[in-house]
C-alpha positions in Angstrom: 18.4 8.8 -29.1 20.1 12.1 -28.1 18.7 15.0 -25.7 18.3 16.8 -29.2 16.2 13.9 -30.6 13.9 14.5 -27.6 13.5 17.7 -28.3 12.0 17.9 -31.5 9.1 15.6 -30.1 5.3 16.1 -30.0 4.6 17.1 -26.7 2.1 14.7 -26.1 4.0 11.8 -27.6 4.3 8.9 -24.8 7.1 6.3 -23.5 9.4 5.1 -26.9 10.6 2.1 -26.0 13.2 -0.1 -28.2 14.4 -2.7 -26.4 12.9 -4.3 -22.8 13.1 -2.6 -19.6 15.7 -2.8 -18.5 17.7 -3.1 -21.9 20.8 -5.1 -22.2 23.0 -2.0 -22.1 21.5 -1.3 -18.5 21.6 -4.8 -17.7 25.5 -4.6 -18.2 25.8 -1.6 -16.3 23.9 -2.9 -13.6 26.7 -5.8 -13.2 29.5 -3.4 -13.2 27.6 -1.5 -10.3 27.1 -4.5 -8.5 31.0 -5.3 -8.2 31.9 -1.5 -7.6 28.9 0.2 -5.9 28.4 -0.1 -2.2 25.3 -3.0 -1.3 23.6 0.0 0.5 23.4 2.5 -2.1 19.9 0.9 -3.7 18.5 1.0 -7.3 15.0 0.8 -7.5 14.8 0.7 -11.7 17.6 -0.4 -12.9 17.6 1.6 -16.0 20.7 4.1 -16.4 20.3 6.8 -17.9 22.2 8.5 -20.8 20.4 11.8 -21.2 17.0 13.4 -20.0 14.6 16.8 -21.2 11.5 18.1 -19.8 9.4 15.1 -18.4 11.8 12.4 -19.8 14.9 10.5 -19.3 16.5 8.5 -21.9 18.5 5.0 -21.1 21.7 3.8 -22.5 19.7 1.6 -24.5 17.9 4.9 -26.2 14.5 4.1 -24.6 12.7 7.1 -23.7 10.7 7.0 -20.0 8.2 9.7 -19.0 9.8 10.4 -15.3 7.0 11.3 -12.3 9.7 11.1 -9.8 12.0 14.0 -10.6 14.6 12.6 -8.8 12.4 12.9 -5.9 11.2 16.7 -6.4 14.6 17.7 -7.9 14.0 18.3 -11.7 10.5 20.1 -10.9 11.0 22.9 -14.0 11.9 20.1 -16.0 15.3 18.3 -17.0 17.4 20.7 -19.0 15.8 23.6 -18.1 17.8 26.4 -20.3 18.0 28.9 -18.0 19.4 26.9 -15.5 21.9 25.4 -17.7 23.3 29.1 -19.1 23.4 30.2 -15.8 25.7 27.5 -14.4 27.3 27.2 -17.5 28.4 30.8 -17.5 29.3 30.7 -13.7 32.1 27.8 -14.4 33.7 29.7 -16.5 33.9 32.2 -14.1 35.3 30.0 -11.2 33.8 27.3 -9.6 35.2 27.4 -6.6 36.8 30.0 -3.6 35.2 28.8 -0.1 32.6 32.0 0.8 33.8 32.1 4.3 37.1 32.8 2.6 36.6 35.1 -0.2 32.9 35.4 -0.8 31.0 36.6 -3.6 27.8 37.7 -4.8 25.8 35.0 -6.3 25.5 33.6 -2.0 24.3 37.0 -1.5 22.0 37.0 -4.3 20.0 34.0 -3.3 20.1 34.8 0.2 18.2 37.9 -0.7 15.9 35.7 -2.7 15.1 33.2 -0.3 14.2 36.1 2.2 11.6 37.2 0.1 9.9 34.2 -0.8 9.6 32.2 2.3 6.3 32.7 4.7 6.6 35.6 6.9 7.1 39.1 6.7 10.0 39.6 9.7 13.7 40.0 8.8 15.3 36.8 7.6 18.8 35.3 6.8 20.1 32.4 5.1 22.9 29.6 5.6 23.7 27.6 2.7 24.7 24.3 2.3 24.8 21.2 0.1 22.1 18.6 1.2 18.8 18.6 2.6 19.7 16.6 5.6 23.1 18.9 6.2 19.9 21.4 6.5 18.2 19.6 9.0 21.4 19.0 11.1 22.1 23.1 10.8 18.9 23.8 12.0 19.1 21.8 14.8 22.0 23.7 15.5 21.0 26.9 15.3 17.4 26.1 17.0 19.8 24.7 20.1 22.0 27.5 20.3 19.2 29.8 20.0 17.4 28.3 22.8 19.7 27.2 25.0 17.6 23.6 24.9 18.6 20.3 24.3 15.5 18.2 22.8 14.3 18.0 19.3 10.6 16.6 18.3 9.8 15.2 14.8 6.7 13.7 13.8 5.5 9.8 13.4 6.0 8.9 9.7 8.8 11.7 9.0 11.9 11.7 7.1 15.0 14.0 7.5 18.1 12.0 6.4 20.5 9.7 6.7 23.3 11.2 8.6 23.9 10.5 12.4 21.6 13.1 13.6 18.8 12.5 11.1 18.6 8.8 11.6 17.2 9.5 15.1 14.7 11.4 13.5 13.1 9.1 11.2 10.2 7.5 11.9 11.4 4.3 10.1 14.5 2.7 11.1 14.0 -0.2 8.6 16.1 0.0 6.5 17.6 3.7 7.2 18.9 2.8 10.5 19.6 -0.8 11.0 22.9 -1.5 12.1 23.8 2.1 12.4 23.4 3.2 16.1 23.6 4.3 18.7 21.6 7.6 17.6 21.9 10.9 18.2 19.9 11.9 21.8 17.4 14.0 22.4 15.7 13.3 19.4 11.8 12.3 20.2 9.6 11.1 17.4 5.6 12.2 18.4 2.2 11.4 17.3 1.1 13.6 13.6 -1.7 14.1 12.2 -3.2 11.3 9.8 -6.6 12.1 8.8 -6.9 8.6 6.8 -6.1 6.3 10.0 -6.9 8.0 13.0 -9.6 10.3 12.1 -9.0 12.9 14.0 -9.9 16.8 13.5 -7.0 19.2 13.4 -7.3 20.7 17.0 -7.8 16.8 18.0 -4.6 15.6 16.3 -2.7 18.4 17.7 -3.8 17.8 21.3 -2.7 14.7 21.5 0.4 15.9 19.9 1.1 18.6 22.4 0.0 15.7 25.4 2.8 13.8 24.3 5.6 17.3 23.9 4.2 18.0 27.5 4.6 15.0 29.3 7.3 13.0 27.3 9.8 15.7 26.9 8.9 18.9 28.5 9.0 22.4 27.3 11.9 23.5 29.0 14.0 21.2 27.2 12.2 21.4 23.9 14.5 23.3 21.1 12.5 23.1 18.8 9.8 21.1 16.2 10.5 20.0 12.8 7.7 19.0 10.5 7.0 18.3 6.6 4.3 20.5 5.7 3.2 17.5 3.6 4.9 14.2 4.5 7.4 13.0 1.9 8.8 9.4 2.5 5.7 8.7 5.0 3.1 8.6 1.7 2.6 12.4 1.2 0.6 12.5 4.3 -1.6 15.7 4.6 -2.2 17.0 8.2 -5.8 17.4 9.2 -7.1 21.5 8.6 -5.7 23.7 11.7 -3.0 21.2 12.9 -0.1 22.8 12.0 -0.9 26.4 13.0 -2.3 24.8 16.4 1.5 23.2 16.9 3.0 27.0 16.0 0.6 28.8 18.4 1.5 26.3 21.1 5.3 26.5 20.1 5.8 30.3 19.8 4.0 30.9 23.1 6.8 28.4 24.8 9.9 29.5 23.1 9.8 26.8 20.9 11.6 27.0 17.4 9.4 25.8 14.7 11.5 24.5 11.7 9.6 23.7 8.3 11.4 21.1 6.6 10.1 22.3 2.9 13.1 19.8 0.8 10.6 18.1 -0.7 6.9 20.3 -0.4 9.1 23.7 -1.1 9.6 25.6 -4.9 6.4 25.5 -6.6 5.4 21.7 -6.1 2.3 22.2 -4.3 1.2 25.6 -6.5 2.5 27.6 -4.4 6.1 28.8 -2.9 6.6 26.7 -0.3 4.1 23.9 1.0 3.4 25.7 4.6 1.2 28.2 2.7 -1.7 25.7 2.6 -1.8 25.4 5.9 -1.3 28.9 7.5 2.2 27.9 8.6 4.6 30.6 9.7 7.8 28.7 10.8 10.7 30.5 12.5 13.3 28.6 10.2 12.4 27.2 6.2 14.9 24.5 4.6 15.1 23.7 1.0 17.0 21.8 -0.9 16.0 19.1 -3.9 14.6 21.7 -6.4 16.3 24.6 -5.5 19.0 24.3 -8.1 17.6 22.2 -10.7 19.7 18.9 -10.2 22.8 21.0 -9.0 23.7 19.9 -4.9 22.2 22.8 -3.0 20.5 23.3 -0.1 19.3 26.7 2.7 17.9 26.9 6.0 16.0 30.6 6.0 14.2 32.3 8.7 14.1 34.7 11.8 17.2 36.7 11.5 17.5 36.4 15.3 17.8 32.7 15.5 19.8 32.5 12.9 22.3 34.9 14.1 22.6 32.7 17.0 25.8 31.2 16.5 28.8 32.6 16.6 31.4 33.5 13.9 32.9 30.1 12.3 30.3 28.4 14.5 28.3 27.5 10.6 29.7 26.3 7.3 31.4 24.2 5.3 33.9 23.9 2.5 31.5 23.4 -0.4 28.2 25.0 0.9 26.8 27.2 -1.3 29.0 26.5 -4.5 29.2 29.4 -6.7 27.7 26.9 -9.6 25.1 25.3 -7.7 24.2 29.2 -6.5 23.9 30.4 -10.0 21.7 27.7 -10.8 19.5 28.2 -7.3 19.1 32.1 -9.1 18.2 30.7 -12.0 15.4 28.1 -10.5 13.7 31.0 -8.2 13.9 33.6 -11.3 12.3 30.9 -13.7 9.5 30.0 -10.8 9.7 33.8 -10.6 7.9 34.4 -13.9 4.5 32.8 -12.1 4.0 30.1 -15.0 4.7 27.1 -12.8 2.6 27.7 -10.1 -0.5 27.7 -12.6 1.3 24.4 -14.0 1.5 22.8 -10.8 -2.4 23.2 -10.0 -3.3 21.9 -13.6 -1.4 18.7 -12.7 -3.2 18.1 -9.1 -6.0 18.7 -11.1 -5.4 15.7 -13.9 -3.9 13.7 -11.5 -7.0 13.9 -9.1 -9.6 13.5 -11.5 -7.6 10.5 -13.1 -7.4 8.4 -9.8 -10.6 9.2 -8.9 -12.0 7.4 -11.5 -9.8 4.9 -10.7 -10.9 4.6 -7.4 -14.9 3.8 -8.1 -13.4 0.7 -9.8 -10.4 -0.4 -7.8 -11.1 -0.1 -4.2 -7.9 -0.7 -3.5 -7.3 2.7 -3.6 -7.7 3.9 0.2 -7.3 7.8 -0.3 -5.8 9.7 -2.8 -4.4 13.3 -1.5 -2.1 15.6 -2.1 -1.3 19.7 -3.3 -0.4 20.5 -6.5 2.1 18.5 -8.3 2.4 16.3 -5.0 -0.2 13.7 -5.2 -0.6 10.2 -3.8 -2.9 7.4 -3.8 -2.7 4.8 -0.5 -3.4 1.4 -1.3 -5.3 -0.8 1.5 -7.3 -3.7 1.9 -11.2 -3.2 0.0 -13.0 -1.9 2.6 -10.8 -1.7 5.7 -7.5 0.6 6.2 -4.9 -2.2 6.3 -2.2 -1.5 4.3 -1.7 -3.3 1.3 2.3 -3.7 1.3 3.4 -5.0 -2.2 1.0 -3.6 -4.1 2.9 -0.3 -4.7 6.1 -2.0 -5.9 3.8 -4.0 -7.9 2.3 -1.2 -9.9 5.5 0.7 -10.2 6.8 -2.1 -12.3 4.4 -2.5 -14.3 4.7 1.1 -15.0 8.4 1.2 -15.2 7.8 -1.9 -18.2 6.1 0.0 -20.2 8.1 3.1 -20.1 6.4 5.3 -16.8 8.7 5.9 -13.8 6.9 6.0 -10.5 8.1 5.8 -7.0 6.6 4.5 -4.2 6.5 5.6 -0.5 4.8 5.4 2.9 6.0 3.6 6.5 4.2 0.5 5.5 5.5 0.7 1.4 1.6 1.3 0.3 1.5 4.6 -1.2 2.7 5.8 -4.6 3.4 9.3 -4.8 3.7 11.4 -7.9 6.4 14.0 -8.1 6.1 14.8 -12.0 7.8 17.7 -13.9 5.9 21.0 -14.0 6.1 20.4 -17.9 4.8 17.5 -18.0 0.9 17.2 -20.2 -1.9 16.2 -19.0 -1.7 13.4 -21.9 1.1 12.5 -20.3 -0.4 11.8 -16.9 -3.4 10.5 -18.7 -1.4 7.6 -20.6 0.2 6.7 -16.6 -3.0 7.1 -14.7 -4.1 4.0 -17.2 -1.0 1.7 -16.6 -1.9 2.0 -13.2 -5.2 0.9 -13.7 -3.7 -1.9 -15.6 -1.9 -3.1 -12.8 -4.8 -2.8 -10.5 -6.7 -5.2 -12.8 -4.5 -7.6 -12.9 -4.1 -7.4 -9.2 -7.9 -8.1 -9.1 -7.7 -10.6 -11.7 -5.8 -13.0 -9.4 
C-alpha cells in the first residue's frame, strides 16, 4: 500500500491491517537491526515503516497505523505535508549545503526573522540555529553562562533535555539515560517543580519551595540560569500548578537570572497556541525549538533577548551543519503553513475529543489518576484505584494493545505510568474516537484479571 493509496482514503477510515503486528516483513527487519544496530538505540514497536501521510504510517508489510506519537511532536502538520515537501524539494536543487558561517544565505535569515516574531515577548530577539533539540539546550547553556558570567544551571524534577554529556546531568531520570555514562557535567542542579497531582500544592506554594531550594542549595550568585518545559514532556506531560512559572521569572529576572524555555516538544502549535509558555504567562529570556519546526527535517533554534544572545563572541557559536539550507526551507515552510491560523483551531478541537473521550473513561476505569494536558498534548496518569501510586506497567500494557490493533501510542512519565498523546493536527475526531476505545479495551482487561 503506497503513500498514494493512502491518499485517496476516507478520512475517517481507521487502522488497515493485513497481516499481525508486527508483520513478517518487520519481523525480518527487526533481526537485521539486531546484528547491525547499536543495543542502546531502542525500538519500542517494532514495526518499520515504508511510507506515511497525514495521521498515518504504513509498514513494510503494507499495514496502515493511525500514529498519536508524531515522532514525538515532530510530524505535528501531518506526514507529507506538501508545502513542506516543495519547499525542501526546491531548496536541494538549489544546493544543499555551504556552511552559513562560511558563505551564508538567506533562507537562515528568513527563519531567524520568523522565529523573532513569533516567540513570547515583544523586546528585540536573535536566533542561533542548529540541528537537535538537545544541541539547543547545550547552546543555551552557553550563551546563558557567558551572558552572566555564572557557573550553575537549575532544571526541574521530572525534566528531560537530552542525551549528550551536558544534558544527561540534567535529566531528572538517570535510568536508563544515564547509566554507565558519567561522570556528568557540573553545575547542573535538578530542583523541586510543580506537580499539582502529587503534591498538591498552589502555584505560589510550588514555587516557594522551588525558590527555597535555588536559595539555599545553589545560590544566586552562581545561578546562570533556569531551564523549564512549559509542559513536561518525558516526565508525563506534567502541567505546573496556575502562577508557577511566572512566579520563577519574577524571581529570576529580579536576580539576573536567565530563564530559558525549553519549547522542543510544547512549541509550534501543539498546545493551540505558538509556543506552550503562552498558557502560563511565561516570558523567557531565551525559547528553543526543535522537533516540529521543520516537519521531520533535523532542525533546531534557541531565540530570545538579543543581548544575551549576543553574548558570545565571534566563532564562539556554530557548527558545520546547523541550520541546513534544506532543513531551513522546510522550517519556512512549517511556520508559514501554522502561519495560515488553521492548526491552532485544530489543535484545540483535539484537546477537546481527547478530553471528553478519557473522561468517560475515567468514571469507569479508576485507574485513570488525572488526565491533563493543552491542546494536542494530552495525557492520562495511571495509579492505583483510589491512591496516587503509580501504576508502572500499565502504560506499556495499553500501548500494545493499541499498537495490535493498528493505534501507535507512546508512553511517558518518571515512574512509566503515563500515556501521552502527541497526534497529528490532521488527525479526526473519529480517529481519536476509534483509540480512545482500544484504550478502554485494555483497561478492561486489566480489570478483568
Amino acid at each position: 500500500m503506497s503513500a498514494a493509496t493512502i491518499r485517496r482514503v476516507e478520512p475517517d477510515a481507521g487502522p488497515a491491517l493485513l497481516t499481525e503486528i508486527p508483520g513478517p516483513k518487520s519481523r525480518e527487519l527487526h533481526a537485521r537491526r539486531a546484528a547491525a544496530v547499536a543495543r542502546g538505540v531502542n525500538c519500542l514497536v517494532p514495526v518499520y515503516i515504508d511510507s506515511a501521510i497525514g495521521p498515518w504510517v504504513i509498514d513494510v508489510d503494507g499495514n496502515r497505523l493511525l500514529d498519536l506519537g508524531s515522532g514525538i511532536g515532530v510530524t505535528t502538520i501531518g506526514h507529507g505535508n506538501d508545502r513542506v515537501i516543495e519547499a525542501a524539494s526546491a531548496q536541494l536543487r538549489r544546493f544543499t549545503h555551504t556552511l552559513f558561517t562560511v558563505t551564508p544565505y538567506e533562507g537562515y535569515i528568513r527563519l531567524a526573522e520568523l522565529l523573532a516574531a513569533k516567540t513570547p515577548g515583544d523586546f528585540v530577539k536573535k536566533t542561533f540555529l542548529v540541528n537537535s533539540g538537545a544541541e539547543a539546550v547545550e547552546n543555551a547553556v552557553k550563551i546563558a553562562r557567558r551572558h552572566t558570567g555564572r557557573r550553575a544551571v537549575a532544571a526541574l524534577d521530572h525534566a528531560f533535555h537530552g542525551r549528550t554529556s551536558l544534558t544527561m546531568a540534567m535529566n531528572h531520570s538517570t535510568v536508563p539515560y544515564g547509566v554507565g555514562f558519567g561522570p556528568f557535567a557540573p553545575d547542573v542542579y535538578r530542583v523541586p517543580n510543580s506537580y499539582p497531582y502529587r503534591d498538591g500544592l498552589s502555584g505560589a506554594e510550588a514555587a516557594a519551595r522551588t525558590i527555597a531550594y535555588l536559595e539555599k542549595r545553589i545560590g544566586v550568585d552562581d545561578l546562570a540560569a533556569i531551564i523549564a518545559e512549559p509542559i513536561q514532556g518525558e516526565g508525563g506531560f506534567l502541567v505546573p500548578a496556575p502562577g508557577y512559572l511566572p512566579a520563577l521569572q519574577a524571581w529570576a529576572n529580579e536576580r539576573g537570572v536567565v530563564v530559558i524555555a525549553d519549547e522542543i516538544q510544547t512549541g509550534l502549535a501543539r498546545t493551540g497556541t505558538w509556543f506552550g509558555s503562552e498558557h502560563f504567562g511565561l516570558v523567557p529570556d531565551l525559547v528553543l525549538t526543535a522537533k516540529a519546526l521543520a516537519g521531520g527535517l533535523p532542525l533546531a533554534g534557541i531565540t530570545g533577548r538579543a543581548e544575551i544572545m549576543d553574548a558570545a563572541d565571534p566563532g564562539g557559536l556554530g557548527g558545520t551543519f546547523g541550520g541546513n539550507p534544506v532543513a531551513v526551507a522546510a522550517g519556512i515552510a512549517v511556520l508559514e503553513e501554522l502561519g495560515t491560523g488553521h492548526y491552532f483551531a485544530e489543535a484545540d478541537r483535539i484537546g477537546q475529543t481527547l478530553r471528553r473521550g478519557l473522561d468517560e473513561l475515567a468514571l469507569r476505569y479508576p485507574e485513570i489518576g488525572e488526565i491533563r494536558g493543552h491542546g494536542a498534548m494530552q495525557a492520562i496518569e495511571l495509579s492505583e484505584p483510589g491512591s496516587r501510586i503509580p501504576l508502572t506497567g500499565l502504560a506499556a500494557e495499553i500501548a500494545g494493545y493499541a499498537a495490535k490493533r493498528g493505534v501507535l501510542l507512546i508512553t511517558a512519565g518518571s515512574d512509566g505510568n503515563v500515556i501521552r498523546f502527541l497526534p497529528t493536527l490532521v488527525t479526526t475526531d473519529a480517529q481519536l474516537e476509534f483509540a480512545i476505545e482500544l484504550i478502554g479495551e485494555a483497561l478492561a482487561l486489566h480489570a478483568d484479571r
